[in-house]
C-alpha positions in Angstrom: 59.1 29.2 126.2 56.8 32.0 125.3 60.2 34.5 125.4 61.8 31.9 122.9 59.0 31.9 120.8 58.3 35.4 120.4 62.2 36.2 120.0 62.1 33.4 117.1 58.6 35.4 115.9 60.2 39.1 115.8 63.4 37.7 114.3 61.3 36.2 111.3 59.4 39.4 111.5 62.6 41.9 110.8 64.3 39.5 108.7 61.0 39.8 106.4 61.0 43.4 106.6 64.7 43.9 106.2 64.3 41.8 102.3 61.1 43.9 101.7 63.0 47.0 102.3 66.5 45.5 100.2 63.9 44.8 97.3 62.5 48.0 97.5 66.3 49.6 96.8 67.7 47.0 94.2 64.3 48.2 92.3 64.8 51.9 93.1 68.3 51.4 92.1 67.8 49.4 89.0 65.3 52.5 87.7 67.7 55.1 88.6 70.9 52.9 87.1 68.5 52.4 83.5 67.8 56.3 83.3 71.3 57.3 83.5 72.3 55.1 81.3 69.8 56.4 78.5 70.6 60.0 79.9 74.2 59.2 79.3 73.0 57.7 75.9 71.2 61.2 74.7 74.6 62.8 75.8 76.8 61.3 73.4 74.0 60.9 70.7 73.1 64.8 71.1 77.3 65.8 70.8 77.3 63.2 68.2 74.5 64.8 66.2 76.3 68.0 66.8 79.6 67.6 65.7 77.5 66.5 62.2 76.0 69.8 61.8 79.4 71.9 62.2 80.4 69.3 59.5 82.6 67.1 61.5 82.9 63.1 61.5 84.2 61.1 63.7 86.9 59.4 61.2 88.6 63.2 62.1 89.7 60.8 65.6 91.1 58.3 63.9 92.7 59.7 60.8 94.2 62.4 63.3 95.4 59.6 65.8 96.6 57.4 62.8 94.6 54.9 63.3 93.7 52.9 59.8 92.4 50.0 61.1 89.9 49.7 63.9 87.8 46.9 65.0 84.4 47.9 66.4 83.3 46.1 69.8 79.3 46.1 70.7 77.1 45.7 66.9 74.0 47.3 68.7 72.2 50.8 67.8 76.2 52.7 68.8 78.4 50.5 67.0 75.8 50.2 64.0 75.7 54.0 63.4 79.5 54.2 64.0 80.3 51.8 61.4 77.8 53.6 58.9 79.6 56.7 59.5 82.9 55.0 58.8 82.5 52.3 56.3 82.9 54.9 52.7 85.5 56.6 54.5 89.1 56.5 55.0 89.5 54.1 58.5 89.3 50.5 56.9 86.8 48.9 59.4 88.0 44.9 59.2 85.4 43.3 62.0 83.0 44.0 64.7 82.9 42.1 67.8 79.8 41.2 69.4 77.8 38.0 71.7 74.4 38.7 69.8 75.1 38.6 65.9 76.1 41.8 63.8 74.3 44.2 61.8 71.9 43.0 59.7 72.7 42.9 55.7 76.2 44.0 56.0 79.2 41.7 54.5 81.3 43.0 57.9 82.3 40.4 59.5 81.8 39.5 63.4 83.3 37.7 65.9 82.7 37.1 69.6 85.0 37.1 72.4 85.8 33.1 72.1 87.5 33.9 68.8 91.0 35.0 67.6 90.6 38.8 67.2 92.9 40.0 64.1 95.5 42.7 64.8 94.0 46.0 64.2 95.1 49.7 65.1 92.4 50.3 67.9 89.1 49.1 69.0 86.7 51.1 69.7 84.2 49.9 72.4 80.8 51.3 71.9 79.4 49.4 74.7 80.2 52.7 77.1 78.4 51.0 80.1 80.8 48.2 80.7 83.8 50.0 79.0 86.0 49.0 82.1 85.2 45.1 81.5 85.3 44.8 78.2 88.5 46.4 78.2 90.0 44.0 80.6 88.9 41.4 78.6 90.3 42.8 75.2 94.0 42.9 77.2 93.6 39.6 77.8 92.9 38.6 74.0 96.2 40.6 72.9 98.1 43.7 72.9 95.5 46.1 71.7 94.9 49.5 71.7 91.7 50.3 73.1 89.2 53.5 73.4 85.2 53.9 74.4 83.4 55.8 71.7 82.5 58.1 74.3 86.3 59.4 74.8 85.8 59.4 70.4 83.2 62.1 70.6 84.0 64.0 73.4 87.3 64.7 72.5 86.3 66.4 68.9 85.4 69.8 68.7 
């Protein structure tokens, strides 16, 4: 009886230590995942910023690529400064798509992903996390062209 019990003991024991030790990793891991993401962020921000001061905009992509048309998918700080780059320009920008609203004080309209999306020439997906996702789910909406803004600025030089 005592074997049984102290078995039953030490399995309680490791099983406690084993979720300490998984919590410790998903926290670790969580940090780590956070700080390349905002690394990544600085990345494309700094090339961004830098393809400004040789004097080039990122409507060169699109005009280049013939696109005229684009949609913009994630309305957060990216997709905000992309569509101020773009909105006096040549590319017509005819919605955003976003789950949280769009950019305050702008007539742009925005739909989320429960919606009809219009035919456009390309969306760009500024959401470069989840670019995999979201572009699964765009496919499934319709027969769209689809690019992450990070493939937008890295390919200008």
């Amino acid at each position: 009886m005592k074997k049984v019990i102290s078995t039953f003991l030490t399995l309680i024991a490791g099983a406690g230590v084993g979720a300490a030790i998984v919590k410790y990793f998903n926290t670790k891991n969580k940090k780590y995942d956070k700080a390349f993401k905002f690394r990544a962020y600085y990345e494309l921000l700094n090339h961004w910023l830098s393809l400004r001061n040789k004097g080039l905009s990122v409507e060169k992509y699109f005009v280049h690529n013939g696109y005229q048309n684009i949609a913009i998918y994630g309305m957060g700080e990216l997709g905000t400064r992309l569509y101020e780059e773009l909105k006096e320009g040549k590319v017509c920008i005819k919605y955003g798509i976003d789950q949280n609203g769009g950019i305050p004080n702008s007539d742009l309209d925005i739909y989320n992903m429960n919606e009809e999306l219009e035919e456009v020439d390309l969306i760009v997906v500024s959401a470069i996390f989840d670019y995999n996702t979201i572009e699964a789910e765009l496919k499934k909406k319709g027969n769209f062209n689809i690019v992450s803004l990070e493939s937008v600025i890295f390919s200008l030089d």
